[in-house]
SEDREN-658533 format. One record per atom (N, C-alpha, C): residue number from 1; x, y, z. Coordinates in pm, 1 decimal. Atoms other than C-alpha are relative to their C-alpha. Layout:
% SEDREN-658533
{num = NUM; x = X; y = Y; z = Z}
...
//
This chain:
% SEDREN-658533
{num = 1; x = -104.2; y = -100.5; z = -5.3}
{num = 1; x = 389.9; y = -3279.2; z = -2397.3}
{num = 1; x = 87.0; y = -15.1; z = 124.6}
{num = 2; x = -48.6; y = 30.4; z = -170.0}
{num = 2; x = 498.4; y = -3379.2; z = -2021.1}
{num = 2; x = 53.3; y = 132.6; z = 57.9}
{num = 3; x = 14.9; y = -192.5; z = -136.3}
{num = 3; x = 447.0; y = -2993.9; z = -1858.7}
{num = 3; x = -88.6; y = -73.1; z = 73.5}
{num = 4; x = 108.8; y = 50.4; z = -98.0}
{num = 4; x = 296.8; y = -3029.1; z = -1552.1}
{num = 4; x = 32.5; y = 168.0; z = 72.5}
{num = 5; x = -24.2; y = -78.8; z = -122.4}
{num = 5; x = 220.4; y = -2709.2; z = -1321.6}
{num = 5; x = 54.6; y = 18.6; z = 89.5}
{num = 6; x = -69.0; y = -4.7; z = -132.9}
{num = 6; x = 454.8; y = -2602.6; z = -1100.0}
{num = 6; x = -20.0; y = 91.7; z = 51.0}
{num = 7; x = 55.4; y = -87.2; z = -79.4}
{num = 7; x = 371.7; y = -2250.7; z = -988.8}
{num = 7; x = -96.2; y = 63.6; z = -58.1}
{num = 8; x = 119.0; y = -61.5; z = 62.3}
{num = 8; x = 77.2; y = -2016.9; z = -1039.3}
{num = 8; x = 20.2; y = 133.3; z = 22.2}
{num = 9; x = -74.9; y = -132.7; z = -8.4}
{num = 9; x = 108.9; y = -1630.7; z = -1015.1}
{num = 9; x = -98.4; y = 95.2; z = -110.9}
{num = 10; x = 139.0; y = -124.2; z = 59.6}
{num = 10; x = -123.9; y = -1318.9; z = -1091.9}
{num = 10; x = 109.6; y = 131.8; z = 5.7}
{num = 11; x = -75.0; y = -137.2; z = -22.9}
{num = 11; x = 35.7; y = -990.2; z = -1157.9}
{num = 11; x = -117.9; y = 103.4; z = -65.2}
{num = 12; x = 81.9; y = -118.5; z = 35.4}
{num = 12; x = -111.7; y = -640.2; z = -1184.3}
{num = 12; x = 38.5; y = 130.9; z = 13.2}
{num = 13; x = -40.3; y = -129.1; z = 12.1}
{num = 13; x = -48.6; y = -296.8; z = -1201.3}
{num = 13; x = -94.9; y = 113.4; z = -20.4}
{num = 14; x = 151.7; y = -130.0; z = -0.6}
{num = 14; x = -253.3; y = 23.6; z = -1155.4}
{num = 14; x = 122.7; y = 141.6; z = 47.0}
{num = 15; x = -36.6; y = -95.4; z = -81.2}
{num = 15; x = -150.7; y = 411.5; z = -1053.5}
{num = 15; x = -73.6; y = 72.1; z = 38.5}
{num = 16; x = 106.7; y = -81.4; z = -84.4}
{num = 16; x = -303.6; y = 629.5; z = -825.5}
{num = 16; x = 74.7; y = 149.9; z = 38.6}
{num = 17; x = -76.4; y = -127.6; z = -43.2}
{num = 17; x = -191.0; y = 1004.1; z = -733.4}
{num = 17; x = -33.2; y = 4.1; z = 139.6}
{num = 18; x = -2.3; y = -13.5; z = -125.4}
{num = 18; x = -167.2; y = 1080.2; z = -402.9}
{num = 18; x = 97.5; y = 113.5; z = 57.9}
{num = 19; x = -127.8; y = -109.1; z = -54.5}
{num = 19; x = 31.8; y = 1377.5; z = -158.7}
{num = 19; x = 5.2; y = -66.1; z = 129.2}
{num = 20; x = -50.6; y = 39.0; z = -143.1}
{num = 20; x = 211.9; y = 1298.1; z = 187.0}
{num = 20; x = 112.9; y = 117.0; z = -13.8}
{num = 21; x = -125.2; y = -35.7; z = -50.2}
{num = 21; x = 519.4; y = 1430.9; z = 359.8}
{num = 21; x = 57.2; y = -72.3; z = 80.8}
{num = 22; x = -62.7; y = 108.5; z = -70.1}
{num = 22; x = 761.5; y = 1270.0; z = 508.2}
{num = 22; x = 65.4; y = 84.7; z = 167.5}
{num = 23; x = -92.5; y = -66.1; z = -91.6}
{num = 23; x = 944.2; y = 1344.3; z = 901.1}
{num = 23; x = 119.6; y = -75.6; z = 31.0}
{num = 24; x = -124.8; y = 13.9; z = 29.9}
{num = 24; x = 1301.3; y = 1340.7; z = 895.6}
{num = 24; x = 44.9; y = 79.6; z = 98.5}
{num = 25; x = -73.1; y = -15.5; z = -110.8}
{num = 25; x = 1559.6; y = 1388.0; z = 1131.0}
{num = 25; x = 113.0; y = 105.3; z = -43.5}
{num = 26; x = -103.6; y = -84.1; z = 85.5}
{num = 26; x = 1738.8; y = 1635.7; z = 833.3}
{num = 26; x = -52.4; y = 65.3; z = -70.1}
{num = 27; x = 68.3; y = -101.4; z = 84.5}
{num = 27; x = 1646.3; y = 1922.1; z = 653.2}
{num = 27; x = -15.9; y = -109.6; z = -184.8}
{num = 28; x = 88.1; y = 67.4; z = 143.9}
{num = 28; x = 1431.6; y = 1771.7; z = 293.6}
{num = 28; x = -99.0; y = 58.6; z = -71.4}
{num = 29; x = 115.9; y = -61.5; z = 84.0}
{num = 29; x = 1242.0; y = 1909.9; z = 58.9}
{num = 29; x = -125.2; y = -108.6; z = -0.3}
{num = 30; x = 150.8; y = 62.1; z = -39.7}
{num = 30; x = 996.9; y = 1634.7; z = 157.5}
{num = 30; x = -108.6; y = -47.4; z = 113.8}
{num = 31; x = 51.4; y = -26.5; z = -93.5}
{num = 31; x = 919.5; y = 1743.8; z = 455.9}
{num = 31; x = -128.3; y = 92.0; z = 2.3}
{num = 32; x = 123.8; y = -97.1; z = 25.4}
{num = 32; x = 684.0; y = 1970.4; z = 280.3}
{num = 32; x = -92.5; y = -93.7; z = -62.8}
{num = 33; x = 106.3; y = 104.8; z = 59.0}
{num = 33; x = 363.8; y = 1813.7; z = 154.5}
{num = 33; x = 37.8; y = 3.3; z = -180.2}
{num = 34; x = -5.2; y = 28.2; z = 184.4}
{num = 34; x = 396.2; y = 1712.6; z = -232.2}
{num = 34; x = -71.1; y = -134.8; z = -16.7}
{num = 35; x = 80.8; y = 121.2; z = 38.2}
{num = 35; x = 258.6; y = 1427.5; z = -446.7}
{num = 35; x = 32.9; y = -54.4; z = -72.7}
{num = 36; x = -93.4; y = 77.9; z = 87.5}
{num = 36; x = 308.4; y = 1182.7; z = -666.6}
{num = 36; x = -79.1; y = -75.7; z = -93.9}
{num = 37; x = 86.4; y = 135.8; z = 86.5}
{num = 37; x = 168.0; y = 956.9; z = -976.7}
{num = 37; x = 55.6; y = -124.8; z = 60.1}
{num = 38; x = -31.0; y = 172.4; z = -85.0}
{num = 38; x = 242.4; y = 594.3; z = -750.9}
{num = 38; x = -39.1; y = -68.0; z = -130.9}
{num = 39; x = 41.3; y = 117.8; z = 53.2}
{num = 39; x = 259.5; y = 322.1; z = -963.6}
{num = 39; x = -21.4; y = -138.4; z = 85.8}
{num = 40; x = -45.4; y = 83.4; z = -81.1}
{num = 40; x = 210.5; y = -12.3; z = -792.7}
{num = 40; x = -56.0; y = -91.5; z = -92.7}
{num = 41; x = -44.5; y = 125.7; z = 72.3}
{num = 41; x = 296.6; y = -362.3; z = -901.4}
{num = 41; x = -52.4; y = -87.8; z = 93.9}
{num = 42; x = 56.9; y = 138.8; z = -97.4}
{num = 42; x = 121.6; y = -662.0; z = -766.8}
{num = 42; x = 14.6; y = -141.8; z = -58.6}
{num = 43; x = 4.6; y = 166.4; z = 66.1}
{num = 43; x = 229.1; y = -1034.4; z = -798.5}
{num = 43; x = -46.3; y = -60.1; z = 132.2}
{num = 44; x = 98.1; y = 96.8; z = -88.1}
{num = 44; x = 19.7; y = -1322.4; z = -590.5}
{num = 44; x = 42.9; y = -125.7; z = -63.0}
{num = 45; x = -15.3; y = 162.3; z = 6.1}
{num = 45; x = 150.8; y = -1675.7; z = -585.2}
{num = 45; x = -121.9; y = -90.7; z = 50.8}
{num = 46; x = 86.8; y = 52.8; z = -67.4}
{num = 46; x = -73.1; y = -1931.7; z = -485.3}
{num = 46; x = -20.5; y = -124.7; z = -128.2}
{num = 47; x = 27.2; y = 90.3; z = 65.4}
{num = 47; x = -324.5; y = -2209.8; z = -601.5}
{num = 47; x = -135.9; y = 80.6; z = -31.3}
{num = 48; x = 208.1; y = 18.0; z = 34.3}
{num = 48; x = -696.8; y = -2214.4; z = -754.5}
{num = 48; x = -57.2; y = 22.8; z = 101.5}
{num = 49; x = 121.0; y = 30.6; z = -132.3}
{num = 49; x = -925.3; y = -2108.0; z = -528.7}
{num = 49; x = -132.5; y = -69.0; z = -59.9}
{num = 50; x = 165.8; y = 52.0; z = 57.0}
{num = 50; x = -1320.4; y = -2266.8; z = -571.0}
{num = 50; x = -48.2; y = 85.0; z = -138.1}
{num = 51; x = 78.4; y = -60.9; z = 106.7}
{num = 51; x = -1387.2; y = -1989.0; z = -807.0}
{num = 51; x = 115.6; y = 52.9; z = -108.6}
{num = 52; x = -119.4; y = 26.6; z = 94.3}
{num = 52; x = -1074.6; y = -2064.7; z = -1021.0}
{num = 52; x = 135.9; y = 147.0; z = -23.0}
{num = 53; x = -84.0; y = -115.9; z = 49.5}
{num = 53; x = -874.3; y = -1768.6; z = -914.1}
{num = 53; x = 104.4; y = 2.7; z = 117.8}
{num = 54; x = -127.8; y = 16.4; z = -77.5}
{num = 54; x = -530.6; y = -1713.6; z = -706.4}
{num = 54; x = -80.9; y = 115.2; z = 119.1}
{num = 55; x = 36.0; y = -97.8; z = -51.7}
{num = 55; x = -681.1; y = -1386.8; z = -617.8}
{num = 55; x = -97.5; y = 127.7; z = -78.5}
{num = 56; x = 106.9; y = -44.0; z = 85.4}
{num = 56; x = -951.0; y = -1153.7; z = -711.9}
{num = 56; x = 51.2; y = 173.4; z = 11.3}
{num = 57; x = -24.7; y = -117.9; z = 43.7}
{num = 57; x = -860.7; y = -836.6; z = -888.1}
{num = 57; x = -77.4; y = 159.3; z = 69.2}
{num = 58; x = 42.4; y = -156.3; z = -91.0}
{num = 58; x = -1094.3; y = -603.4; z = -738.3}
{num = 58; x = 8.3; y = 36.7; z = 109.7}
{num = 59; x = -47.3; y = -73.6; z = -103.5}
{num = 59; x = -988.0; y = -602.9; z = -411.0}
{num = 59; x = 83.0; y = 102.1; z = -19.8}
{num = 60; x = -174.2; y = -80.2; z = -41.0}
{num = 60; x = -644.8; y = -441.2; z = -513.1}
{num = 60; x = -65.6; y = 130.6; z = -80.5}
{num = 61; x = 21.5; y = -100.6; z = 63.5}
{num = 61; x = -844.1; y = -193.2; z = -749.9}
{num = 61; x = -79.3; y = 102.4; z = 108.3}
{num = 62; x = 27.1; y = -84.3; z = -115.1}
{num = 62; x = -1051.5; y = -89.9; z = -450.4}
{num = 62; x = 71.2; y = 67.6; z = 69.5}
{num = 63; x = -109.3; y = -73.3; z = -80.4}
{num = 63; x = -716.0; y = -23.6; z = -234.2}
{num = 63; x = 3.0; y = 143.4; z = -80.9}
{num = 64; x = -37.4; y = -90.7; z = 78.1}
{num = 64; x = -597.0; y = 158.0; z = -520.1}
{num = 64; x = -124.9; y = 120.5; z = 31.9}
{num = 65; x = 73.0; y = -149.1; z = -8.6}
{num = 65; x = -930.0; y = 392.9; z = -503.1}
{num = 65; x = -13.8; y = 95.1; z = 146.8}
{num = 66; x = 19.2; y = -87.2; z = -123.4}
{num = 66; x = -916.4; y = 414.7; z = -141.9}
{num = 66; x = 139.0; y = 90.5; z = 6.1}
{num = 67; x = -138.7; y = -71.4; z = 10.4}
{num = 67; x = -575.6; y = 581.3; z = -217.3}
{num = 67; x = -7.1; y = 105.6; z = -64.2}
{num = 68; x = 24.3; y = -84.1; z = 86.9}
{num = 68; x = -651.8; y = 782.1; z = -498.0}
{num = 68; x = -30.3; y = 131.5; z = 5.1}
{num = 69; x = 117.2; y = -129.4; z = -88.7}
{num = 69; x = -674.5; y = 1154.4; z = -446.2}
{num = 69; x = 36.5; y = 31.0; z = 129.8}
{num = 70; x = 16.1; y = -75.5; z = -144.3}
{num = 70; x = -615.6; y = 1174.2; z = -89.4}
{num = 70; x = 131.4; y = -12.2; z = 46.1}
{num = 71; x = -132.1; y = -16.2; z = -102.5}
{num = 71; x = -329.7; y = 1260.8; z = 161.1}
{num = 71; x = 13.6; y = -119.0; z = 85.6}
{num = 72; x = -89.6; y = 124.0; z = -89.5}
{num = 72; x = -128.2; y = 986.7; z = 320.0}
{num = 72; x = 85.4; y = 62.3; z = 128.6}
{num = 73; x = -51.0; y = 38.3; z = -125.4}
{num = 73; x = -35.1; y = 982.6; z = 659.2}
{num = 73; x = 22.3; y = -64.1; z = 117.7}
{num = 74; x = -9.8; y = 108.2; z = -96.1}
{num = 74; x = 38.6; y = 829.3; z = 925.0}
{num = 74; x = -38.6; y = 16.6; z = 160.8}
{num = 75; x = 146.8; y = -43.1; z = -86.6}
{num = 75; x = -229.9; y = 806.9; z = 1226.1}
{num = 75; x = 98.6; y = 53.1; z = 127.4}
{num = 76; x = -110.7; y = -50.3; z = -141.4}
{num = 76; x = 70.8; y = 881.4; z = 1515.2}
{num = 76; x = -33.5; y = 160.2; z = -18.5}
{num = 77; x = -19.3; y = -198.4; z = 3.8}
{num = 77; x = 48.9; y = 1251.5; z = 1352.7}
{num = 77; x = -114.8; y = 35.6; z = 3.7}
{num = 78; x = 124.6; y = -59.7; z = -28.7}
{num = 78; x = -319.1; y = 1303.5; z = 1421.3}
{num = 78; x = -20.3; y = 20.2; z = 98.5}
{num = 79; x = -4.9; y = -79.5; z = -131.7}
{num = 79; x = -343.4; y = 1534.7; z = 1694.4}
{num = 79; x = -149.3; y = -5.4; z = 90.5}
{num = 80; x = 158.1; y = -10.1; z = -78.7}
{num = 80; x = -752.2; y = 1527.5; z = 1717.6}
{num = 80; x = -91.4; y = -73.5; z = -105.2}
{num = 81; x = 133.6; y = 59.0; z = 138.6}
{num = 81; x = -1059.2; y = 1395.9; z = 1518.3}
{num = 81; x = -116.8; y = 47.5; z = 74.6}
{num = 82; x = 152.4; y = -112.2; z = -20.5}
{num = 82; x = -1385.7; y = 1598.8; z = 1548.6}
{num = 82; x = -86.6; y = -37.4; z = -101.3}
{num = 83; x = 135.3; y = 36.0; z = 165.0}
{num = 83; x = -1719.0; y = 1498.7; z = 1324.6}
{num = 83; x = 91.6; y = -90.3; z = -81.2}
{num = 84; x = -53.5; y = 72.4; z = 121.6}
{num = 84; x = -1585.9; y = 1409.9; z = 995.0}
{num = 84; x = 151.3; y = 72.8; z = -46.9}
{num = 85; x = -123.8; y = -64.1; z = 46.5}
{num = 85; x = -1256.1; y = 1619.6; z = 1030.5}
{num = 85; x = 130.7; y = -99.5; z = 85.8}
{num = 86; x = -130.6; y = 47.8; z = -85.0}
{num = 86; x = -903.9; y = 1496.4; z = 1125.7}
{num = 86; x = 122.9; y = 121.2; z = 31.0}
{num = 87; x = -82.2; y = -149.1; z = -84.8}
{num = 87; x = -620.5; y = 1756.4; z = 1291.5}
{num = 87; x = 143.1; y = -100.4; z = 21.3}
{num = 88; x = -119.5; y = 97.6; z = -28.8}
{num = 88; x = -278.9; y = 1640.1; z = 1240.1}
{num = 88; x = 119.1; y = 124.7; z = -9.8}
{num = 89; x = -101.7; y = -74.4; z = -39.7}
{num = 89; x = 15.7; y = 1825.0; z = 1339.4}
{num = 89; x = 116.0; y = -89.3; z = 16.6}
{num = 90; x = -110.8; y = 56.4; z = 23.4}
{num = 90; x = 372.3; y = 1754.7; z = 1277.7}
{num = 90; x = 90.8; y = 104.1; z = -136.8}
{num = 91; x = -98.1; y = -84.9; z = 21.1}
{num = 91; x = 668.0; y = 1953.6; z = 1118.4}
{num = 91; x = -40.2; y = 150.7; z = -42.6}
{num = 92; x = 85.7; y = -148.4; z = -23.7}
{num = 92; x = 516.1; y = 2257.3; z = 1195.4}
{num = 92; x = -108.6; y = 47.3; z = -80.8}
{num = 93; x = 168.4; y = -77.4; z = 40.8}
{num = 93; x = 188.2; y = 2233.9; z = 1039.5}
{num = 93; x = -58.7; y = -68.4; z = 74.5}
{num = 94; x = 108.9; y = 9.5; z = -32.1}
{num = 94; x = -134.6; y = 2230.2; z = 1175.3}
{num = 94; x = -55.1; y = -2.4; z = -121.7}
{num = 95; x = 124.9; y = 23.3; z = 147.6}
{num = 95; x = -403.4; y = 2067.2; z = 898.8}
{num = 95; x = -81.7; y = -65.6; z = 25.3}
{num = 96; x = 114.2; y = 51.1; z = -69.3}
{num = 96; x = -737.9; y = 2019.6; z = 941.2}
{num = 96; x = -56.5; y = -13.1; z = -125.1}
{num = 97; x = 16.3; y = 38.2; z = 127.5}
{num = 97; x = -864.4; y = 1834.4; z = 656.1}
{num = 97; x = -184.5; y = -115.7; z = 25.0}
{num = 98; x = 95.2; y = 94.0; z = 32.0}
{num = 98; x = -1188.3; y = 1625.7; z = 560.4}
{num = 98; x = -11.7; y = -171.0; z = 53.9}
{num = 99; x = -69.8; y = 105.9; z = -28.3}
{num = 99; x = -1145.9; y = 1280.2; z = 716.3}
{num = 99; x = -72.7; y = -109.6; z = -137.1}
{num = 100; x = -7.4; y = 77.4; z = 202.3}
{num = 100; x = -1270.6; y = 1130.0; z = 308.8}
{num = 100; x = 122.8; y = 47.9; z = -48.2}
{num = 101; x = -116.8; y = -41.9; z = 90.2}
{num = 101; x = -975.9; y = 1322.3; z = 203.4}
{num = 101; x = 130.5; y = -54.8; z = 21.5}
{num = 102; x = -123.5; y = 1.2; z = -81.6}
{num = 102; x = -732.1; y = 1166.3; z = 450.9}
{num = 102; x = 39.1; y = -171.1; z = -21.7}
{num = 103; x = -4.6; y = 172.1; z = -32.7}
{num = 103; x = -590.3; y = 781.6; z = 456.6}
{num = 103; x = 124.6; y = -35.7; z = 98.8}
{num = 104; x = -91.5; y = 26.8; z = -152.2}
{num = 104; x = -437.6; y = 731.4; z = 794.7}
{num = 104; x = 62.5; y = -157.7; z = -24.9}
{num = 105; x = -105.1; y = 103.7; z = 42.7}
{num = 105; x = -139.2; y = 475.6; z = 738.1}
{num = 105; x = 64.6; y = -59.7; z = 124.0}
{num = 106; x = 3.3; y = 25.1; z = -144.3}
{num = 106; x = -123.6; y = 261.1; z = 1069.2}
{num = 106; x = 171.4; y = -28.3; z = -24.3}
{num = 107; x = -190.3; y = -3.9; z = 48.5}
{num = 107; x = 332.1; y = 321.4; z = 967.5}
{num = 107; x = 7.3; y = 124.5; z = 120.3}
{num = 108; x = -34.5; y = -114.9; z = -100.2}
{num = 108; x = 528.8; y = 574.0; z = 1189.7}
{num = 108; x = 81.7; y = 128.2; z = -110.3}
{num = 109; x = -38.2; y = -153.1; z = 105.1}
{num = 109; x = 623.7; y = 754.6; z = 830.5}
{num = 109; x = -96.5; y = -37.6; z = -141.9}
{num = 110; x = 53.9; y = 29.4; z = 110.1}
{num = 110; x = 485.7; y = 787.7; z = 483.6}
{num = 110; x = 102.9; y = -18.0; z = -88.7}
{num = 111; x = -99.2; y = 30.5; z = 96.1}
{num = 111; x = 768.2; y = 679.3; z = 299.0}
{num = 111; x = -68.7; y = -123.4; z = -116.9}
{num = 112; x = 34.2; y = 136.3; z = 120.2}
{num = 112; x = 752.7; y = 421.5; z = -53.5}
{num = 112; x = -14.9; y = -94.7; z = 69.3}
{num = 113; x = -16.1; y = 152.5; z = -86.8}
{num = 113; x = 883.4; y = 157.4; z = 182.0}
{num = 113; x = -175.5; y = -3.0; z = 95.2}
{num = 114; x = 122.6; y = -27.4; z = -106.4}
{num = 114; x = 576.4; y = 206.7; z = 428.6}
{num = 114; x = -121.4; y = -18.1; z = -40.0}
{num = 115; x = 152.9; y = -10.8; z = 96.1}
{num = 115; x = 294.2; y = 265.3; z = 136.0}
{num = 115; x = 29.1; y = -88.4; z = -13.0}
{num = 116; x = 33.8; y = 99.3; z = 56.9}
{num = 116; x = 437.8; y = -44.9; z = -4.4}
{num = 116; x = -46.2; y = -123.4; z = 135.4}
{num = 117; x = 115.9; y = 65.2; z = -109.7}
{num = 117; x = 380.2; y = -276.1; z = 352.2}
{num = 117; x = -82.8; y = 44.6; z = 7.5}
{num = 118; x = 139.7; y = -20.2; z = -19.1}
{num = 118; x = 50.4; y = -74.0; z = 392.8}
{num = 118; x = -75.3; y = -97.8; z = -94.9}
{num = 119; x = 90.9; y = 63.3; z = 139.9}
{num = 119; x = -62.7; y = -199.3; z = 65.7}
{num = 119; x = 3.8; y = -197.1; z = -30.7}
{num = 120; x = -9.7; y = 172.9; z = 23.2}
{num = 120; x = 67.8; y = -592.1; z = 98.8}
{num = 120; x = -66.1; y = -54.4; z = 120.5}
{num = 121; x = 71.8; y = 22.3; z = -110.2}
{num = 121; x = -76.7; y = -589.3; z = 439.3}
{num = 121; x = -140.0; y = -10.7; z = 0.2}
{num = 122; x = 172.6; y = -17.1; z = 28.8}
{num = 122; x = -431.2; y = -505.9; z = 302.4}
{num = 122; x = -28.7; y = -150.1; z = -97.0}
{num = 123; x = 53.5; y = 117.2; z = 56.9}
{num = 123; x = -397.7; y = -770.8; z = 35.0}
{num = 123; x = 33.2; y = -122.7; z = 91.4}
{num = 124; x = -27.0; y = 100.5; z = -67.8}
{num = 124; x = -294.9; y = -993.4; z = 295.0}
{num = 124; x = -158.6; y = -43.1; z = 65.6}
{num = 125; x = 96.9; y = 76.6; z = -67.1}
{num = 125; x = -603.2; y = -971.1; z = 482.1}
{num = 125; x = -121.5; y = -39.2; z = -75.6}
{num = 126; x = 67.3; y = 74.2; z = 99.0}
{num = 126; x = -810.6; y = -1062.0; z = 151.7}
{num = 126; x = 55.8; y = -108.0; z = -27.2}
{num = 127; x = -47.1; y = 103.2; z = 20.4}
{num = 127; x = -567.8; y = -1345.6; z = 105.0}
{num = 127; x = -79.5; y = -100.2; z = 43.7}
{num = 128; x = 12.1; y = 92.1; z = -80.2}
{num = 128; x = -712.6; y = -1669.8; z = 104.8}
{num = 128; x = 120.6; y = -105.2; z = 43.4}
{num = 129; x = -137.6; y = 127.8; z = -43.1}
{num = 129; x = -512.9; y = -2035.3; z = 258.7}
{num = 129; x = 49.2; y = 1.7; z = -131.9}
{num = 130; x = -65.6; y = 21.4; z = 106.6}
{num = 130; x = -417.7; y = -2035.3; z = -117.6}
{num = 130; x = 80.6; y = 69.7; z = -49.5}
{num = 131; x = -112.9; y = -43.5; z = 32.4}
{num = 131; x = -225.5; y = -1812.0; z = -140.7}
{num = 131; x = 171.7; y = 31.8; z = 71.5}
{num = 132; x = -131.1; y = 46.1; z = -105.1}
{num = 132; x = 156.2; y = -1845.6; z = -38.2}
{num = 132; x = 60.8; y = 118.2; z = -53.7}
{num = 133; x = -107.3; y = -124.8; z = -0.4}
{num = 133; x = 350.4; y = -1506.3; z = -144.9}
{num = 133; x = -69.8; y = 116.9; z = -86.9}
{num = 134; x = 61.9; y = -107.1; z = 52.0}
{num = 134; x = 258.3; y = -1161.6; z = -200.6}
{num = 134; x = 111.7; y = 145.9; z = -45.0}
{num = 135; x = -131.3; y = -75.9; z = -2.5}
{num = 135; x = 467.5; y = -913.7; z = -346.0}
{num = 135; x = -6.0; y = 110.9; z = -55.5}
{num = 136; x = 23.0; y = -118.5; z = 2.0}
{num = 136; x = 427.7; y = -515.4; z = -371.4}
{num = 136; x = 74.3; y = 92.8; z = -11.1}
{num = 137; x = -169.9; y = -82.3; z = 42.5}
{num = 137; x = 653.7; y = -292.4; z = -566.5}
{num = 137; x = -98.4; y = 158.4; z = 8.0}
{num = 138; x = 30.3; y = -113.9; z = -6.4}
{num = 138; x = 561.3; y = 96.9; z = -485.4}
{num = 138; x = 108.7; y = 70.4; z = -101.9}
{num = 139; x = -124.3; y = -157.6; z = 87.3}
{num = 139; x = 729.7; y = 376.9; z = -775.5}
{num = 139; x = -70.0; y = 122.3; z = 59.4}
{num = 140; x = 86.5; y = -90.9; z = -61.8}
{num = 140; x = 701.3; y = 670.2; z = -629.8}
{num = 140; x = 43.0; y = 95.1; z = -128.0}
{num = 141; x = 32.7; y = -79.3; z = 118.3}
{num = 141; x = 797.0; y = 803.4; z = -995.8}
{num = 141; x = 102.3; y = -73.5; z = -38.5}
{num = 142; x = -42.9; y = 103.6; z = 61.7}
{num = 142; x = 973.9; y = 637.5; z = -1270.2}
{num = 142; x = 158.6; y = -48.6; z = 6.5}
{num = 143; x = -154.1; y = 79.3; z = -53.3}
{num = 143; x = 1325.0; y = 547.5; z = -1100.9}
{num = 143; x = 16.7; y = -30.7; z = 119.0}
{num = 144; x = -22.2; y = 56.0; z = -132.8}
{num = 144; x = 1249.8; y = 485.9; z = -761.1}
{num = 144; x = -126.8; y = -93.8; z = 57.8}
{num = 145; x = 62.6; y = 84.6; z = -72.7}
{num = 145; x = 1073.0; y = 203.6; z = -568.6}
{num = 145; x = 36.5; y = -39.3; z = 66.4}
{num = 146; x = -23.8; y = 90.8; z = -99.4}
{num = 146; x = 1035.1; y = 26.7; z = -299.7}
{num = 146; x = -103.2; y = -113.7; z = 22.6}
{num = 147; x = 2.9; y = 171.0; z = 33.5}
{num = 147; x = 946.7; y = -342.3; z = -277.6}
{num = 147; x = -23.4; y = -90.6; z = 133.4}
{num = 148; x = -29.5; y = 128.7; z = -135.4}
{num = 148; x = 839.2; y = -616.2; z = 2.5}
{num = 148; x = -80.5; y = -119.4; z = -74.6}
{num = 149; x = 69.2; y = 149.0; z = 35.0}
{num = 149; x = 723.2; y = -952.1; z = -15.5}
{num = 149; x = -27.2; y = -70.6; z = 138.4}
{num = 150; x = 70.0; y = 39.7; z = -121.3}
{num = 150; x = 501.9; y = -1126.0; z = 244.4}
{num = 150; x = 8.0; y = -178.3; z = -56.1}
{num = 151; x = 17.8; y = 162.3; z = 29.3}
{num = 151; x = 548.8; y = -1531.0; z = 267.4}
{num = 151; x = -130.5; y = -13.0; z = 52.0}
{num = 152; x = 84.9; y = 52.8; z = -97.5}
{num = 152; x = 244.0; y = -1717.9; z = 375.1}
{num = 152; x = 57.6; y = -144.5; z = 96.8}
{num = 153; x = -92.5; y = 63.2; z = -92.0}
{num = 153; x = 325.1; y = -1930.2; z = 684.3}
{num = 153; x = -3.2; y = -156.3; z = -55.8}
{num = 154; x = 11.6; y = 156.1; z = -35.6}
{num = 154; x = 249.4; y = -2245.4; z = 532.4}
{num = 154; x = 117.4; y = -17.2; z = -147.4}
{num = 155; x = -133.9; y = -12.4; z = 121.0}
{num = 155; x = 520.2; y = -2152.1; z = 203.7}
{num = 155; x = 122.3; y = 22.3; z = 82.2}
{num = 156; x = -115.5; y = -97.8; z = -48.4}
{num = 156; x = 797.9; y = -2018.5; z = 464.9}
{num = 156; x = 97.1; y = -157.0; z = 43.8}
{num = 157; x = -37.2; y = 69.7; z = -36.1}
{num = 157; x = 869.7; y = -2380.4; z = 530.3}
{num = 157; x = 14.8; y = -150.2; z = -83.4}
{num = 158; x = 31.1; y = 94.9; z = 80.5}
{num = 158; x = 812.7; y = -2572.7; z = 232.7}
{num = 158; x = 121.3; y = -13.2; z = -112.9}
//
């Protein structure tokens, strides 16, 4: 037939609910806490690894659960941490919440853009050398997303 392989590529998709708020420099109705059904989109370039895979699916389903369910924020707005509680203050609340309930987002906001680097950053550090581009579409409901893509350094030049 004379095909020969030229790229390889995993995609996936899952949603998870989740609440945050965002801080803004302008009055927003999402400055108040709310939530959202997240969809997220995952494509992985790469080659074969030893155990014939680009990338292995249950890492990203794990993210997804560590997401699932709990409040997103971002660790700048945690005021204290005590036992198993966290204390985060910022646009005039005080909330003292469960620290299982909480997923501190090492970002300086919780925006789409922000969840989606959190989330390509995690599969990054499961990435093995085989894989060369990672790419993470956040909906934060069915007309808006936001989108990055991570090269690996040895694709950024090839």
């Amino acid at each position: 037939m004379g095909f020969k392989v030229t790229e390889r590529k995993i995609g996936w998709h899952k949603d998870f609910d989740s609440s945050h708020f965002l801080v803004l420099p302008y009055e927003s109705k999402c400055l108040r806490i709310h939530g959202h059904t997240y969809n997220v989109d995952v494509e992985i370039w790469g080659e074969l690894n030893e155990n014939g895979m680009i990338f292995d699916f249950n890492h990203l389903s794990s993210l997804v659960k560590l997401l699932d369910h709990r409040i997103l924020v971002s660790e700048g707005w945690v005021k204290e941490r005590r036992k198993d509680r966290v204390i985060i203050e910022r646009n005039d609340k005080h909330i003292e919440l469960p620290e299982s309930e909480v997923v501190l987002l090492n970002k300086p906001n919780v925006t789409a853009e922000y969840i989606a680097e959190w989330f390509a950053e995690r599969v990054a550090e499961k990435a093995g050398s085989n894989v060369k581009r990672i790419r993470v579409k956040v909906w934060e409901d069915p007309r808006s997303y936001a989108e990055i893509t991570l090269e690996g350094a040895s694709s950024i030049n090839t």
